[in-house]
N, C-alpha and C positions, 0 to 999 in steps of 0.2 A: 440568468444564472448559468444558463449552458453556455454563454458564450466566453465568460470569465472563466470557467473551466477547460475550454478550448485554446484561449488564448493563454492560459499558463502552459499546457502541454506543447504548445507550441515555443513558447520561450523557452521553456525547459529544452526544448532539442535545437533549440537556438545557439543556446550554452556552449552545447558538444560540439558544434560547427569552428569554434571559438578556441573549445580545448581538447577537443578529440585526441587523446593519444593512444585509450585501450581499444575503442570501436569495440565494447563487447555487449550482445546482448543476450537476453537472458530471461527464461518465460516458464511461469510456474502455476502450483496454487497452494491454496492453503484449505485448512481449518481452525475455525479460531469461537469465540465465546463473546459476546457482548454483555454487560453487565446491567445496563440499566435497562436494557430490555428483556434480559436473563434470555436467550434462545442462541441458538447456534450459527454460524455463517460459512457460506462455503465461497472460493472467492480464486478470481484468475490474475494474473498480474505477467507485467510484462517490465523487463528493465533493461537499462543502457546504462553501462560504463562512461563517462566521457573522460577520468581519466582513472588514475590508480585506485584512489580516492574520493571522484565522486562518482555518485550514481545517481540516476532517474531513476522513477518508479510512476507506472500508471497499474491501477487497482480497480477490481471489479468486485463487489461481496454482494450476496445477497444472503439475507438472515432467514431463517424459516420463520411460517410463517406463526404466529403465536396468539390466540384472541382473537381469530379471525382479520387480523392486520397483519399486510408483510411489507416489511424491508428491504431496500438497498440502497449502496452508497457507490459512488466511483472517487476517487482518489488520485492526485498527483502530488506525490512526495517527492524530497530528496532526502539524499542518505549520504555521510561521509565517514566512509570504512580508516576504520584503526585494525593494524596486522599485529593480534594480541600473539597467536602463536602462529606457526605456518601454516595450517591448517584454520584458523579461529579468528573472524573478525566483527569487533562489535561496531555498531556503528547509534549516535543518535539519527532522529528523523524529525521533519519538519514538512509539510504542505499543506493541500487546502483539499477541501472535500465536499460531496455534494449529496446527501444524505434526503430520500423518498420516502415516505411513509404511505401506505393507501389501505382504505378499509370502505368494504361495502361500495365500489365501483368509486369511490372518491380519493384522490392522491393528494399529497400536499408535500412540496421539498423544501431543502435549505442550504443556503451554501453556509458554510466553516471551513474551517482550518484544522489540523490535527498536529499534536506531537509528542512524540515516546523513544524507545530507545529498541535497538535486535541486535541480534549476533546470528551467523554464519557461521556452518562447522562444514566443509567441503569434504562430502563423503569421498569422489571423487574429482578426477578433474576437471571434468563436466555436470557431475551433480551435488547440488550442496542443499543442507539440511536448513532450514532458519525458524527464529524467535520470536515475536516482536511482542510488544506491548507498549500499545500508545492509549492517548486519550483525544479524543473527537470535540470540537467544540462548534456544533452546527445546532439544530432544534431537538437532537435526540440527546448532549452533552453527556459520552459515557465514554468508559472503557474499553478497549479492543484488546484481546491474547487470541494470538496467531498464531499458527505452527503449520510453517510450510515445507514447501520441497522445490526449487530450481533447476531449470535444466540448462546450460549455457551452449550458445551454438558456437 
Protein backbone atom coordinates (compact mmCIF):
# COMPACT_ATOMS: atom_id res chain seq x y z
CA UNK A 1 0.00 0.00 0.00
CA UNK A 2 3.06 2.30 0.65
CA UNK A 3 4.38 1.76 -2.34
CA UNK A 4 1.26 2.63 -4.61
CA UNK A 5 1.21 5.86 -2.64
CA UNK A 6 4.83 6.33 -3.44
CA UNK A 7 4.59 5.70 -6.90
CA UNK A 8 1.67 8.14 -7.39
CA UNK A 9 3.73 10.86 -5.79
CA UNK A 10 6.10 10.27 -7.95
CA UNK A 11 4.14 10.37 -11.28
CA UNK A 12 2.50 13.17 -10.08
CA UNK A 13 6.08 15.04 -10.27
CA UNK A 14 6.42 13.24 -13.33
CA UNK A 15 3.72 15.40 -14.83
CA UNK A 16 5.46 18.73 -13.91
CA UNK A 17 8.78 17.53 -15.62
CA UNK A 18 6.30 17.30 -18.82
CA UNK A 19 4.53 20.66 -18.10
CA UNK A 20 6.29 22.76 -15.85
CA UNK A 21 5.58 26.23 -16.56
CA UNK A 22 4.90 27.95 -13.06
CA UNK A 23 7.58 25.73 -11.00
CA UNK A 24 5.83 27.01 -8.05
CA UNK A 25 5.70 25.55 -4.67
CA UNK A 26 3.89 25.85 -1.88
CA UNK A 27 3.85 24.48 1.96
CA UNK A 28 1.06 25.00 4.47
CA UNK A 29 -1.26 23.56 7.05
CA UNK A 30 -4.50 23.20 8.05
CA UNK A 31 -7.44 22.50 10.50
CA UNK A 32 -10.22 20.69 9.40
CA UNK A 33 -13.19 18.20 11.10
CA UNK A 34 -13.68 14.70 10.09
CA UNK A 35 -17.22 13.61 10.22
CA UNK A 36 -17.49 10.03 10.61
CA UNK A 37 -15.21 9.99 13.15
CA UNK A 38 -16.44 13.31 14.68
CA UNK A 39 -12.81 14.61 16.18
CA UNK A 40 -10.58 17.20 14.80
CA UNK A 41 -7.25 17.01 12.41
CA UNK A 42 -4.38 18.99 12.16
CA UNK A 43 -2.39 18.46 8.92
CA UNK A 44 0.88 19.63 6.85
CA UNK A 45 0.78 19.82 3.13
CA UNK A 46 3.14 20.72 0.62
CA UNK A 47 2.21 21.74 -3.18
CA UNK A 48 3.62 22.26 -6.83
CA UNK A 49 2.34 24.31 -9.56
CA UNK A 50 3.13 22.39 -12.69
CA UNK A 51 1.28 24.78 -14.52
CA UNK A 52 -1.35 27.93 -14.27
CA UNK A 53 -3.89 25.41 -13.76
CA UNK A 54 -2.68 22.37 -12.31
CA UNK A 55 -1.32 21.56 -8.99
CA UNK A 56 -0.05 18.64 -6.81
CA UNK A 57 -0.76 18.18 -3.55
CA UNK A 58 0.93 15.89 -0.94
CA UNK A 59 -0.96 15.75 2.60
CA UNK A 60 -0.22 14.84 6.05
CA UNK A 61 -3.34 14.84 8.76
CA UNK A 62 -3.41 13.37 11.88
CA UNK A 63 -6.95 13.34 13.86
CA UNK A 64 -6.92 13.44 17.45
CA UNK A 65 -7.07 10.94 19.17
CA UNK A 66 -10.80 10.04 20.23
CA UNK A 67 -11.97 6.52 22.18
CA UNK A 68 -8.67 5.74 22.76
CA UNK A 69 -8.05 5.26 18.77
CA UNK A 70 -6.06 7.66 16.81
CA UNK A 71 -5.81 8.62 13.15
CA UNK A 72 -3.91 9.57 10.20
CA UNK A 73 -3.97 9.66 6.52
CA UNK A 74 -1.33 10.94 3.93
CA UNK A 75 -2.75 11.98 0.72
CA UNK A 76 -1.71 12.86 -2.92
CA UNK A 77 -4.22 14.85 -4.67
CA UNK A 78 -4.63 17.08 -7.65
CA UNK A 79 -6.24 20.24 -8.03
CA UNK A 80 -7.07 22.21 -11.18
CA UNK A 81 -7.59 26.15 -10.31
CA UNK A 82 -10.43 28.25 -11.90
CA UNK A 83 -9.32 32.18 -11.63
CA UNK A 84 -12.96 33.11 -10.28
CA UNK A 85 -11.76 36.66 -9.39
CA UNK A 86 -8.00 38.00 -9.01
CA UNK A 87 -7.66 37.24 -5.90
CA UNK A 88 -10.19 33.92 -5.69
CA UNK A 89 -9.63 30.53 -7.07
CA UNK A 90 -11.83 27.56 -6.74
CA UNK A 91 -10.63 24.55 -7.81
CA UNK A 92 -12.25 20.62 -7.59
CA UNK A 93 -9.92 17.82 -6.30
CA UNK A 94 -9.30 14.39 -7.02
CA UNK A 95 -6.46 11.62 -5.50
CA UNK A 96 -5.81 8.62 -3.55
CA UNK A 97 -5.11 8.31 0.08
CA UNK A 98 -3.98 6.16 2.63
CA UNK A 99 -5.80 6.36 5.91
CA UNK A 100 -4.35 4.34 9.62
CA UNK A 101 -6.32 3.58 12.33
CA UNK A 102 -4.47 2.01 15.56
CA UNK A 103 -5.92 1.21 19.05
CA UNK A 104 -4.35 -0.45 21.99
CA UNK A 105 -0.75 -0.92 20.38
CA UNK A 106 -2.67 -2.56 17.14
CA UNK A 107 -2.77 -0.55 13.66
CA UNK A 108 -4.61 -1.44 10.81
CA UNK A 109 -4.66 0.94 7.08
CA UNK A 110 -6.35 1.35 3.86
CA UNK A 111 -5.62 2.79 0.75
CA UNK A 112 -8.60 4.93 -1.16
CA UNK A 113 -9.14 7.56 -3.09
CA UNK A 114 -10.72 10.90 -2.14
CA UNK A 115 -12.70 13.78 -3.90
CA UNK A 116 -14.15 17.31 -3.22
CA UNK A 117 -14.01 20.65 -4.25
CA UNK A 118 -11.71 24.31 -2.41
CA UNK A 119 -11.17 27.64 -3.15
CA UNK A 120 -8.25 29.93 -2.48
CA UNK A 121 -8.42 33.55 -1.45
CA UNK A 122 -4.65 35.04 -1.70
CA UNK A 123 -4.26 37.12 1.29
CA UNK A 124 -1.12 38.12 -0.03
CA UNK A 125 1.15 37.46 -2.68
CA UNK A 126 2.85 34.81 -0.93
CA UNK A 127 0.21 33.89 1.53
CA UNK A 128 -3.21 32.41 0.66
CA UNK A 129 -6.08 31.48 2.85
CA UNK A 130 -7.99 27.99 1.62
CA UNK A 131 -11.31 25.73 1.89
CA UNK A 132 -11.60 22.31 1.06
CA UNK A 133 -14.15 19.75 1.56
CA UNK A 134 -13.85 16.50 0.30
CA UNK A 135 -15.05 13.13 0.89
CA UNK A 136 -12.42 10.07 1.65
CA UNK A 137 -13.25 6.62 0.30
CA UNK A 138 -10.74 4.27 2.19
CA UNK A 139 -11.94 2.04 5.40
CA UNK A 140 -12.93 5.12 7.38
CA UNK A 141 -15.37 6.48 4.23
CA UNK A 142 -16.07 10.11 5.53
CA UNK A 143 -16.01 13.58 5.15
CA UNK A 144 -13.03 16.05 5.35
CA UNK A 145 -13.67 20.29 6.05
CA UNK A 146 -10.41 21.92 5.92
CA UNK A 147 -9.34 25.47 6.53
CA UNK A 148 -5.91 26.11 5.90
CA UNK A 149 -3.20 28.63 5.37
CA UNK A 150 -0.27 28.52 2.46
CA UNK A 151 2.88 29.97 2.30
CA UNK A 152 4.39 30.06 -1.49
CA UNK A 153 8.14 30.18 -1.89
Amino acid sequence: MKKLLLLMAVAIMGIGTINAQKNAIAAGVNLGFATDIKTLDLGAKVQYSFTDAIRGEIAFNYFFEKNNVSFWDLEATAHYLFNVAEKFKLYPLAGFAYAHASAFGHGDGDCGFNIGAGGEYALTEKLSLGLEIKYQFSGLDQALINLGVAYKF
